[in-house]
C-alpha positions as CSV (number, residue, x, y, z in Angstrom):
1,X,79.2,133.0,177.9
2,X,81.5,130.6,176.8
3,X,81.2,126.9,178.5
4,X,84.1,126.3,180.9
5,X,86.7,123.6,180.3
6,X,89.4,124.4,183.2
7,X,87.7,122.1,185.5
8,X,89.3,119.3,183.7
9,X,92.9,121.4,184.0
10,X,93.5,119.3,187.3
11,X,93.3,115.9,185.6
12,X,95.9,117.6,182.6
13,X,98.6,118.6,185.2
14,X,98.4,115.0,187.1
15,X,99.3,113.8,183.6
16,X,102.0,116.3,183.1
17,X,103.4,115.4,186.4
18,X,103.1,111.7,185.6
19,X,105.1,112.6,182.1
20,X,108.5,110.8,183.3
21,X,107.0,107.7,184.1
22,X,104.2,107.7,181.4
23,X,105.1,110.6,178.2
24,X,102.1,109.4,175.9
25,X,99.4,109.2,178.3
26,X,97.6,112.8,177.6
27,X,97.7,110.9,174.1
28,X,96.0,108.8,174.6
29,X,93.7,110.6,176.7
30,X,93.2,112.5,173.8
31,X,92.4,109.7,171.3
32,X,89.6,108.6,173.8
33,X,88.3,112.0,174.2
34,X,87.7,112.2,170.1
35,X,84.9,110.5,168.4
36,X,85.4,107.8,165.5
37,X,86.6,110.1,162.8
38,X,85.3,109.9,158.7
39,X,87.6,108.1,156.3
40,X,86.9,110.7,153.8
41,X,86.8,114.4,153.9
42,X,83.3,115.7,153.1
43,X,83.3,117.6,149.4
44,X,82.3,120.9,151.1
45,X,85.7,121.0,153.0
46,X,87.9,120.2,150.0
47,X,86.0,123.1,148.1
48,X,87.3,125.5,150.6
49,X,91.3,125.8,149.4
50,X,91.2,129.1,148.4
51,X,90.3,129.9,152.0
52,X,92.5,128.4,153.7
53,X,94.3,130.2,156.7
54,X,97.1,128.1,156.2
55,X,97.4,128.3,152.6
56,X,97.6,132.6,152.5
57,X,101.2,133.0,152.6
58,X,103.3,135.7,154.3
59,X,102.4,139.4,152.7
60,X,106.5,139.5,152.0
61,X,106.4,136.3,149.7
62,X,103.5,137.1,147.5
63,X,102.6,140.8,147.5
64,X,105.3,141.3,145.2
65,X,104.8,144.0,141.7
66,X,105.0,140.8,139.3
67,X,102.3,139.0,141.7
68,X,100.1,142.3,140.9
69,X,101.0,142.4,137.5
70,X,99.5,139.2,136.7
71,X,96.6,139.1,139.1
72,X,95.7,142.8,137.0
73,X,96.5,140.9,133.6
74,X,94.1,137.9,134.8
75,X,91.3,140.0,135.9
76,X,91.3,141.9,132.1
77,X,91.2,138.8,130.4
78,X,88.6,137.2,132.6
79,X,86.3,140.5,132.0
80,X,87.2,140.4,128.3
81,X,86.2,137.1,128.0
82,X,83.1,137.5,130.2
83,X,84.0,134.8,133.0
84,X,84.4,137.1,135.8
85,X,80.5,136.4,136.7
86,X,81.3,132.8,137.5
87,X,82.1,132.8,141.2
88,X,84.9,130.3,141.0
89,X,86.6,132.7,138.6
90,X,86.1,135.7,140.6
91,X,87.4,133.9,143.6
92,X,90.5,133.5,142.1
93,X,91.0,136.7,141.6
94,X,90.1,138.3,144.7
95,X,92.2,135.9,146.5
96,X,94.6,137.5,144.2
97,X,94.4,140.5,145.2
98,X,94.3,140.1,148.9
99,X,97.5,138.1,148.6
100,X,98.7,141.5,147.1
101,X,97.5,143.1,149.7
102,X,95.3,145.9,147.5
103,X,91.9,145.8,149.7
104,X,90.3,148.5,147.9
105,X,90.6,146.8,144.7
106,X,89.6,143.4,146.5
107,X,86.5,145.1,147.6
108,X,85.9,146.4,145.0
109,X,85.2,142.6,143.2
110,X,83.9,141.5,145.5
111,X,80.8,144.2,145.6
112,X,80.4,143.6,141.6
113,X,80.0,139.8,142.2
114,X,76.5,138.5,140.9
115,X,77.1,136.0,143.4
116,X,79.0,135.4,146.7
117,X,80.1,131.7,148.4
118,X,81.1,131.1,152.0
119,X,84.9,130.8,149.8
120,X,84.3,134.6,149.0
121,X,83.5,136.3,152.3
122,X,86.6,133.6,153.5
123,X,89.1,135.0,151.0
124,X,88.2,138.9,152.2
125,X,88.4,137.7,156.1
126,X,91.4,136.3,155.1
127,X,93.0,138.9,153.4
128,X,92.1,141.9,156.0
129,X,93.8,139.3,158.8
130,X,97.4,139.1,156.6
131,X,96.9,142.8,156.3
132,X,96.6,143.6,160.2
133,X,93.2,145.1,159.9
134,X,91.6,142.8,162.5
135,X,89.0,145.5,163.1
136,X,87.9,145.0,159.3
137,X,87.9,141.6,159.1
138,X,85.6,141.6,162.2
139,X,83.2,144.0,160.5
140,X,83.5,141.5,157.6
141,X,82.3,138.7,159.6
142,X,79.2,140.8,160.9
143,X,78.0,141.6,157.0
144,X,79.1,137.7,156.3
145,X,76.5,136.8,159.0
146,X,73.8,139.6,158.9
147,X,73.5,138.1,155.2
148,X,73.1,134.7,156.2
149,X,75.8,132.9,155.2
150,X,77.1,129.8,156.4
151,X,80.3,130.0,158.5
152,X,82.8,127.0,158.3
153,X,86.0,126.4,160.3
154,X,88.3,128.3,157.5
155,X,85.9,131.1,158.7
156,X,86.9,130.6,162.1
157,X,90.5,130.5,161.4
158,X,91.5,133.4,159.4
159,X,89.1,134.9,162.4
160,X,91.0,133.6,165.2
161,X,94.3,134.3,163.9
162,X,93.5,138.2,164.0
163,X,92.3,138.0,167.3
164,X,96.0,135.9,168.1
165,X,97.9,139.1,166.6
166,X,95.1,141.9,168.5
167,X,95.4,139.8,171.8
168,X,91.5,140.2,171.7
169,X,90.9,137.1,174.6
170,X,87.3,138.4,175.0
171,X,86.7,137.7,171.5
172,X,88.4,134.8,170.8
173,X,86.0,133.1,174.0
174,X,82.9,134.5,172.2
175,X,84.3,132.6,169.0
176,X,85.0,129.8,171.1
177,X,81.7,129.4,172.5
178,X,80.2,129.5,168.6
179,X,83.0,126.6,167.5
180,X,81.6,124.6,170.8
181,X,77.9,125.2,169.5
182,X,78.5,124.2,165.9
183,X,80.2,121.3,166.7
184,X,83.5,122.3,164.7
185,X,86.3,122.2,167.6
186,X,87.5,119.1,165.9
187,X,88.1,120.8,162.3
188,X,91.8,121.2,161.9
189,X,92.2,124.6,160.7
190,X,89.8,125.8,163.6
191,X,91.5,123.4,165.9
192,X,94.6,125.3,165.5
193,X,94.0,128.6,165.4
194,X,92.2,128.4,168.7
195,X,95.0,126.7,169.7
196,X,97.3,129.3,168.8
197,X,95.1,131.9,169.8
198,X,95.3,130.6,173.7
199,X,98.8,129.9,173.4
200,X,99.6,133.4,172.2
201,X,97.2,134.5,174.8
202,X,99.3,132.8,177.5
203,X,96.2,130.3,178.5
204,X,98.7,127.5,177.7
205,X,96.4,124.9,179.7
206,X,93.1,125.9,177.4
207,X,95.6,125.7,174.5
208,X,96.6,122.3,175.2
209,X,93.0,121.5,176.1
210,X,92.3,122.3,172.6
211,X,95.2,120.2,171.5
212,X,93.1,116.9,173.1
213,X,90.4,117.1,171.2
214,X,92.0,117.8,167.6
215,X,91.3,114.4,165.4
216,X,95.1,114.9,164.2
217,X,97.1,117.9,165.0
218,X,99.8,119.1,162.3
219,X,103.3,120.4,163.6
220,X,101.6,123.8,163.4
221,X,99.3,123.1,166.4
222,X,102.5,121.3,168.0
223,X,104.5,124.1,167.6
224,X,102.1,127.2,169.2
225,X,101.7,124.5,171.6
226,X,106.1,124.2,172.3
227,X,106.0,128.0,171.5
228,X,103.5,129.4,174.3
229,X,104.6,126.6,177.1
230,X,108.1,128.1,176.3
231,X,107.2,131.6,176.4
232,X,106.4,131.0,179.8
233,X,109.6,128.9,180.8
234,X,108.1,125.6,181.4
235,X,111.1,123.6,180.2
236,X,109.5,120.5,181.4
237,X,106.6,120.7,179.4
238,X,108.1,122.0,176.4
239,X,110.7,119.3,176.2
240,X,107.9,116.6,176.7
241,X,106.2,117.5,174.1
242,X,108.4,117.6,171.9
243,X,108.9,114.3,173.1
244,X,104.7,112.9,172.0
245,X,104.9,115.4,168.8
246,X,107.7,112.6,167.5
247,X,105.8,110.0,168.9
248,X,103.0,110.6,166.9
249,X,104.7,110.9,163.6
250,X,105.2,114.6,163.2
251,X,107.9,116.1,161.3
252,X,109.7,118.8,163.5
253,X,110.6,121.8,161.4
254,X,112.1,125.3,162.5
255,X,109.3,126.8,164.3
256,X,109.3,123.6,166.7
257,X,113.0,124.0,167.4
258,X,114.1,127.9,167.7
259,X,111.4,128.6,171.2
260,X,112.9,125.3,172.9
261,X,116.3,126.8,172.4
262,X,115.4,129.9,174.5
263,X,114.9,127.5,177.4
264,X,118.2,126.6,177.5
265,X,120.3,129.5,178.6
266,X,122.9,128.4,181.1
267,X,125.7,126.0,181.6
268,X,124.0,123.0,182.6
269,X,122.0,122.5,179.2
270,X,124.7,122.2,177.2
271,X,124.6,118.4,176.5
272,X,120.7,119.3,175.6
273,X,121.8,122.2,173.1
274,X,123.7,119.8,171.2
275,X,121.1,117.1,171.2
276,X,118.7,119.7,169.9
277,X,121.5,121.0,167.5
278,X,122.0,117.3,166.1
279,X,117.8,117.0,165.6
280,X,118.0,120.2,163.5
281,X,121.2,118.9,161.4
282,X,118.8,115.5,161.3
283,X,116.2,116.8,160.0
284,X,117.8,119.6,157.4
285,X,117.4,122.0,159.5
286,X,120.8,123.1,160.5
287,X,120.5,126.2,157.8
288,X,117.2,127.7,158.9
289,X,117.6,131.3,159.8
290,X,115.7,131.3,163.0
291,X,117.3,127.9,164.4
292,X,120.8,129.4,163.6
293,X,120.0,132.5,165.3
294,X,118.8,130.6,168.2
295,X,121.2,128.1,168.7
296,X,124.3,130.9,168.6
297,X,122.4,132.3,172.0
298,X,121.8,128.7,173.6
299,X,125.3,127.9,173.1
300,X,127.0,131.1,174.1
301,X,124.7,130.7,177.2
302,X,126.1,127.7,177.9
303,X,129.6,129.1,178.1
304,X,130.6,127.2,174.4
305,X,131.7,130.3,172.7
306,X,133.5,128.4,169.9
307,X,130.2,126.2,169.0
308,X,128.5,129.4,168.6
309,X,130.8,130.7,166.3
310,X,131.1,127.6,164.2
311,X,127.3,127.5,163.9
312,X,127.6,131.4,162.8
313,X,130.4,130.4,160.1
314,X,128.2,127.7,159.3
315,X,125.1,130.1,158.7
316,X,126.9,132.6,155.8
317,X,124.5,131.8,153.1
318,X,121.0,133.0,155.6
319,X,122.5,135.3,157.3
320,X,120.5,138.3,159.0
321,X,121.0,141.1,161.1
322,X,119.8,139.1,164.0
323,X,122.7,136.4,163.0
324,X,124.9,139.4,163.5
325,X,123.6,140.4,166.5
326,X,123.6,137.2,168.4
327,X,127.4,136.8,167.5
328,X,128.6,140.4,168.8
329,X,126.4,139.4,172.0
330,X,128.2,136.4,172.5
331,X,131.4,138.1,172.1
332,X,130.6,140.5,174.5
333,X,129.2,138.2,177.0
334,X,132.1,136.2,177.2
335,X,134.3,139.4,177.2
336,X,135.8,139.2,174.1
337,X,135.9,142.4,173.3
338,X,138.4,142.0,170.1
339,X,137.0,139.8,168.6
340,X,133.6,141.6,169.0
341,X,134.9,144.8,167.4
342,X,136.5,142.4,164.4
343,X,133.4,141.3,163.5
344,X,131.8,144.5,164.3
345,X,134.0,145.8,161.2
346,X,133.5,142.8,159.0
347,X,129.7,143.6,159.5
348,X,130.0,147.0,158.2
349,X,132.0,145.7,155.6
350,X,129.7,143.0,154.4
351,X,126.8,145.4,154.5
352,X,126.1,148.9,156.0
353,X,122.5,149.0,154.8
354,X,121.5,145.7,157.1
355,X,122.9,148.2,160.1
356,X,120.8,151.1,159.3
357,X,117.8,149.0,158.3
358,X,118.3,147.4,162.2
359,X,119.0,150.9,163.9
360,X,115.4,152.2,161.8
361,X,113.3,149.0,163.1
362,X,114.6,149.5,166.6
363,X,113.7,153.3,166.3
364,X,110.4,152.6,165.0
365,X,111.2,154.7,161.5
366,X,109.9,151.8,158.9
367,X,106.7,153.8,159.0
368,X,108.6,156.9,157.2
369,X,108.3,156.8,153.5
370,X,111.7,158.7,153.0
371,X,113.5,156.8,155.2
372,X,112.2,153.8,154.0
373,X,112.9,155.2,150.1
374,X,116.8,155.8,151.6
375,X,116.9,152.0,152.2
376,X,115.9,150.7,149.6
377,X,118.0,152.9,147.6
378,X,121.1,151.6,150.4
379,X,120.1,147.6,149.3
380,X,120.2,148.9,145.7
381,X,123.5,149.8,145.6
382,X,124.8,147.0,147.9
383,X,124.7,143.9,145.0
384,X,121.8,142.6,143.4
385,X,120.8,139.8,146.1
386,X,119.9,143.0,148.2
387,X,117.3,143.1,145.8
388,X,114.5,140.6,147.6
389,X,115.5,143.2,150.4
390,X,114.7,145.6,148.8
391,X,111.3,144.8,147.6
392,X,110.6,143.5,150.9
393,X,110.8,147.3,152.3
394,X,109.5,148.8,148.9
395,X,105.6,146.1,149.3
396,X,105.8,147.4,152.9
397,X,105.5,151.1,152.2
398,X,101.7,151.5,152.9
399,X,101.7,155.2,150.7
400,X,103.9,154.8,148.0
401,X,105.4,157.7,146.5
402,X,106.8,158.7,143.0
403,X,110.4,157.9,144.8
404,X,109.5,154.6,146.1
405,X,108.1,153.5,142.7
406,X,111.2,154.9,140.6
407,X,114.1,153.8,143.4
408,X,112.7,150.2,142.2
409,X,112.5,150.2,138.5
410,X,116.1,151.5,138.5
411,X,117.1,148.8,141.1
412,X,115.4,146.1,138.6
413,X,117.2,148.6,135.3
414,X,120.7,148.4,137.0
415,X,120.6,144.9,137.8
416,X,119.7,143.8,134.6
417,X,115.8,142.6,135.4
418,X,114.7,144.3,132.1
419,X,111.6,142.6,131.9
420,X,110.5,143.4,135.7
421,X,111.7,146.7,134.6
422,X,108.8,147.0,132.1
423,X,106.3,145.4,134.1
424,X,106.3,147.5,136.5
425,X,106.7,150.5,134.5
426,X,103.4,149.4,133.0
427,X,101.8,149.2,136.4
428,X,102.9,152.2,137.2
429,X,100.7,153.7,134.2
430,X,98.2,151.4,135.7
431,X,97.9,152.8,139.0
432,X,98.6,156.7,137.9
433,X,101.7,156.8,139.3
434,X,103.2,159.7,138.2
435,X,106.1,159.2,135.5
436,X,109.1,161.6,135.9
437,X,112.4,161.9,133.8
438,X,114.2,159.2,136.2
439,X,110.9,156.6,135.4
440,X,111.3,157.6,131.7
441,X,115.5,156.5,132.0
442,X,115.0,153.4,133.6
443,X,112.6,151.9,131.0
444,X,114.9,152.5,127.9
445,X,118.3,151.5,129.3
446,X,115.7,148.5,129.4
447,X,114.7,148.2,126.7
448,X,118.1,148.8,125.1
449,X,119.1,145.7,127.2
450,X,116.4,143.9,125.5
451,X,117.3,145.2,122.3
452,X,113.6,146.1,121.4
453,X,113.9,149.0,119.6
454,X,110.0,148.9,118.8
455,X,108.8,149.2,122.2
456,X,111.5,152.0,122.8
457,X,110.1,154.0,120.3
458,X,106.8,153.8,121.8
459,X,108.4,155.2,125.3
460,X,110.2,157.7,123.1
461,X,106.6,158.7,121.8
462,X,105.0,158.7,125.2
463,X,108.4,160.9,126.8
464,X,107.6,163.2,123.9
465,X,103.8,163.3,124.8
466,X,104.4,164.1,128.5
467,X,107.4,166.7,127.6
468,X,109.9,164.9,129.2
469,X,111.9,164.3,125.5
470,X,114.1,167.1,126.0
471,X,115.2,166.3,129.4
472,X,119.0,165.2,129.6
473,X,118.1,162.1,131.9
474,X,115.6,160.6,129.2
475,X,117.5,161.7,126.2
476,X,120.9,160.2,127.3
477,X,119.2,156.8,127.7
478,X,117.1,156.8,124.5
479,X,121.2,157.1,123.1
480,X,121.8,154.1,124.9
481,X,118.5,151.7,123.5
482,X,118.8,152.8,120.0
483,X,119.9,149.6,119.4
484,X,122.0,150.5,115.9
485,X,119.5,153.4,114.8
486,X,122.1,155.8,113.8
487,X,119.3,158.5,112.9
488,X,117.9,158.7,115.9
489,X,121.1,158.3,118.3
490,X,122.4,161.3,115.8
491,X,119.3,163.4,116.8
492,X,119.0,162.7,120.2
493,X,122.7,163.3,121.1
494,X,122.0,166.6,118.9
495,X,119.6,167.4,121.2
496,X,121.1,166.7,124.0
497,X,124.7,168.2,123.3
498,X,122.5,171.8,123.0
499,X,121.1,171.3,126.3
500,X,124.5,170.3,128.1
501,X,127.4,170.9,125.7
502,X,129.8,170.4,128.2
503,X,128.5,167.0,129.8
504,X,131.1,164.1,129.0
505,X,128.8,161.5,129.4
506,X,126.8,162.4,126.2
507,X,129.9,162.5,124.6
508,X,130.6,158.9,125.7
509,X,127.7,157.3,125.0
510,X,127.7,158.3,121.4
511,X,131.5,157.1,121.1
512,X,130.7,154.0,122.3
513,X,127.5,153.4,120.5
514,X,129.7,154.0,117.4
515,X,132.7,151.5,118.2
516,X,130.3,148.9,118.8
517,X,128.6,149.7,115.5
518,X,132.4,149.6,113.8
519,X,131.8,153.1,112.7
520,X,135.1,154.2,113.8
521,X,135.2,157.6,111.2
522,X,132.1,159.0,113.4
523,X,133.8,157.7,116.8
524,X,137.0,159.7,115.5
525,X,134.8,162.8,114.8
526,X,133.6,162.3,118.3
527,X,137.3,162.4,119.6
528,X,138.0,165.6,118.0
529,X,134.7,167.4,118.8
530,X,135.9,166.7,122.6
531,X,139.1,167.8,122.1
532,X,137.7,171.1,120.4
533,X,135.1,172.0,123.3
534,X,137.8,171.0,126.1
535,X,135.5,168.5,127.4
536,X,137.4,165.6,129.1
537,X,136.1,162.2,130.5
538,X,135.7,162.4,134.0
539,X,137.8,159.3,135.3
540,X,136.3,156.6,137.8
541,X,137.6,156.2,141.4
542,X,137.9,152.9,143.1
543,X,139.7,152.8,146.8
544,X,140.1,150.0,149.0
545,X,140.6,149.9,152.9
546,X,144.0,148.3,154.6
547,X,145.0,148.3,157.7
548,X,142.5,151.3,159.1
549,X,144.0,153.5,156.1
550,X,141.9,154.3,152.8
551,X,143.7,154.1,149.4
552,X,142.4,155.9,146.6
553,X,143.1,155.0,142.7
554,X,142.1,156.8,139.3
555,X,142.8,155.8,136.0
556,X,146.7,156.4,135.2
557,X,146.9,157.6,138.9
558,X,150.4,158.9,140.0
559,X,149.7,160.3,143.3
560,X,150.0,157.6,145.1
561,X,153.3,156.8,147.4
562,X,153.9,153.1,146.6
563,X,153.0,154.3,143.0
564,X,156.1,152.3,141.5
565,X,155.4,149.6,143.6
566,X,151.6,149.8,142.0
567,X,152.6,149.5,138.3
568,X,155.4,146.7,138.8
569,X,153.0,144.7,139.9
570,X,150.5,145.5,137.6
571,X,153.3,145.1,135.0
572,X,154.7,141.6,136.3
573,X,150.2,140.9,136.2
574,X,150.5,141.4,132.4
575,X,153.3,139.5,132.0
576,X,151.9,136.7,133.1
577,X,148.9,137.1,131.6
578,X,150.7,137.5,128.1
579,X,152.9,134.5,128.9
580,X,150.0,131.8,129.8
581,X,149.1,133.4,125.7
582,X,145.4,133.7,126.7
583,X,142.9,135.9,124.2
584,X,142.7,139.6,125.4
585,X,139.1,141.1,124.5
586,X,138.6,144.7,123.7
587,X,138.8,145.6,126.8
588,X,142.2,144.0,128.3
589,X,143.8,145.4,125.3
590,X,142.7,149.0,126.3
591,X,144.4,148.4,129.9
592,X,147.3,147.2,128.4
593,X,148.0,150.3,126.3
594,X,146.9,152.4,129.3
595,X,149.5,150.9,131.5
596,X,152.1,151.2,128.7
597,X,151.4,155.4,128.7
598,X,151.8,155.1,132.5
599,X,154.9,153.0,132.2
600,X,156.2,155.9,130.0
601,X,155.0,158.5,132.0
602,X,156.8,157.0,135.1
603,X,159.9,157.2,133.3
């Protein structure tokens, strides 16, 4: 049973109550609670970094497929060059691998290790916690104990920040009680996650208790500190220490201001939301997604709609779906219905897939591999900064199918990302995945981009090996990474014109290829062979919305009712753009000789 510290909560709250007159007296009360504190760090402390709680970053920022990639081509070399029995080596990579959240392969180095250090059962711990698997990491800490070995406060702290996220109070005492016995309640890392542990617990008084007797709290112990007093709407407190963390020296950041934000929701804190709003532009902090977020709610609580929606216009380059959100609620709030719906549109406008990915969260659907495969496909197809989006979703897909894999390495293909493209096609082979006609398409409009015509042989050999050469997907891409191999275009257009005669796009590609090449004879032959099999280019759409109405366009379109009114502009465009005499590439010559045929035609 776990040694009592409430009766000391009385002396804390006559503090707090003497906070007006006195705000760095539980500081001080603190500093005479601590003993003399070491100059220097002990070695075995410093050792630990690989461990640290702090220092495992968020599964969305590190579990990415290049993260993997790497980690996989560390762990080969380290085997081929036998340094995967030294136990700092090895401990590099397992940490690797939890930060990539692949526990089986994780486990599985660790179980070959020759030897194990209190950094190695850390790094697992660790890696379970940022993984959710609480219930593992606590088996984990069993073995790490039934074998003997030593446990430090990064032990404790990976530990304790499960136990936060499973709201496991009964365990987090028990831990207590062992930090109290081995004398570690002052260690930083343990310090906080304790902390944080009560404070997510809603035992805000233990938390701050805790918060006494830490040699030096960090703005992350000041923050679950601001964040759990908040939580339960003690302004008073909240705002106070606020008040000692800047006394002492600590740097606010986000996480100090978004919770004390939520405490000020009605009209008579609005000379407080701008004081808070002037700390955050103070300290760089104006931009930060979840300060934005919550300072649009704090001042449309307040009754300042129009401060909210400068700090919204303010926030266009972070912007989330709960930006979004917090605006239309203000709108509605205030009753401004209009401009609610106005935005409502723009939102739409500026990015459907952020709607459905919020509609699927609320519904509780990220869990569904199709559904989660339709988003990311959605981000794909939005612009290429939808891409961090999309990998987001695609690293939290716990049973990754063939889909999931190949709706990525064409995101990375389309955008350009020819190298990602490759790497993960080669992890793909890595893992098994299984390769498709899709996987195979991807890879050689890569490596056409990349212009290595060596490597897209060697895809060629393997498409041929798994009988997906003849398929009309692979062998119109393999058209498209020649790279200048006439031969082999010639044979795989062959190949592919038997299988699909009346497909334009073959047709096309091979057109183009030759133009580029300045083999206009063959492009010519092209032409005709088109014109003899009645195969004609499909044209491209494009449509634009005004005014509620949709307008539709094709290439040397007609059907349209401002038609006339279409072309003379377009006309007086090139006019102007002959007249300023600048270069026309390839391409503007090609509309200008379409536009002349229209011109023609419209006569």
């Amino acid at each position: 049973m776990m040694r009592d510290l409430r009766p000391e909560r009385k002396t804390m709250r006559e503090l707090s109550s003497e906070r007006k007159l006195r705000p760095l007296e539980p500081m001080r009360v603190r500093r005479e609670l601590r003993p003399t504190l070491q100059e220097n760090k002990p070695a075995e402390e410093r050792k630990h970094i690989l461990s640290l709680p702090g220092a495992v970053s968020p599964p969305h920022a590190t579990s990415s497929v290049s993260a993997l990639s790497k980690v996989l081509s560390t762990h080969g070399h380290s085997i081929k060059l036998g340094t995967i029995s030294d136990v700092y080596a090895a401990n590099i990579i397992l940490n690797g691998y939890t930060r990539c959240r692949e526990l089986p392969i994780a486990h599985k180095v660790f179980d070959e290790m020759p030897h194990r250090d209190t950094v190695s059962w850390n790094t697992l711990i660790a890696g379970h916690v940022n993984c959710g698997k609480f219930e593992s990491a606590w088996e984990v800490l069993i073995d790490m104990r039934r074998g003997g070995m030593g446990i430090d406060g990064y032990t404790f702290g990976s530990v304790l920040k499960g136990v936060a996220c499973a709201v496991r109070l009964d365990l987090g005492e028990q831990l207590h009680s062992m930090i109290l016995k081995m004398g570690l309640l002052e260690n930083v890392y343990c310090g906080s996650a304790l902390l944080d542990m009560y404070a997510k617990s809603e035992r805000v008084w233990d938390a701050f208790l805790v918060l006494q007797h830490m040699p030096e709290p960090n703005s992350v112990s000041w923050n679950a500190l601001i964040s759990g007093f908040s939580k339960n709407k003690d302004r008073e407190m909240a705002f106070w220490l606020l008040g000692c963390m800047e006394s002492e020296c600590v740097k606010p950041d986000d996480g100090t201001f978004a919770p004390l934000l939520t405490l000020l929701d009605g009209p008579n804190f609005y000379k407080q939301t701008v004081q808070i709003h002037a700390k955050t532009v103070k300290h760089g902090l104006e931009s930060k997604n979840t300060v934005c977020n919550a300072m649009i709610t704090s001042y449309s609580e307040c009754g300042s709609i129009g401060d909210a929606k400068k700090v919204f216009d303010g926030s266009f380059l972070t912007q989330d779906i709960v930006t979004w959100n917090s605006m239309l609620a203000a709108y509605l709030v205030h009753s401004e219905e209009d401009s609610a719906f106005k935005l409502f549109i723009l939102m739409q406008q500026k990015s459907l897939g952020i709607c459905l990915h919020g509609l699927v969260i609320k519904r509780g659907l990220e869990i569904s591999v199709p559904i989660s495969n339709a988003l990311i496909a959605v981000y794909l197809k939005s612009n290429n900064r939808s891409m961090e989006e999309a990998l987001r979703i695609f690293e939290s897909i716990e049973s990754k199918d063939r889909v999931s894999w190949n709706t990525i390495l064409t995101g990375y293909s389309q955008f350009g990302l020819s190298e990602d493209t490759l790497n993960l096609f080669a992890l793909m082979r890595y893992l098994l995945v299984e390769i498709d006609h899709y996987s195979f398409s991807a890879v050689l409009k890569s490596c056409s981009d990349l212009a290595t015509l060596q490597l897209g042989q060697e895809v060629h050999a393997l498409a041929l090996k798994t009988g997906f050469e003849s398929n009309e997907f692979v062998a119109g891409s393999l058209i498209f990474m020649t790279c200048g191999d006439i031969e082999l275009a010639s044979t795989v257009a062959s190949q592919l014109l038997e299988l699909e005669p009346e497909e334009h796009c073959t047709y096309i590609l091979l057109s183009d290829m030759y133009g580029n090449l300045g083999k206009w004879g063959e492009k010519a032959e092209i032409k005709r062979l088109m014109r003899e099999r009645g195969v004609r280019k499909v044209p491209g759409w494009s449509w634009i919305e005004v005014q509620n109405e949709v307008h539709a366009f094709n290439a040397e379109d007609h059907s349209h009712p401002h038609c006339t009114d279409i072309y003379f502009m377009l006309g007086g465009l090139m006019e102007e753009i002959r007249r300023l005499d600048l270069v026309l590439d390839a391409n503007l010559e090609a509309l200008g000789e379409n536009f002349d045929s229209c011109l023609d035609c419209l006569v």
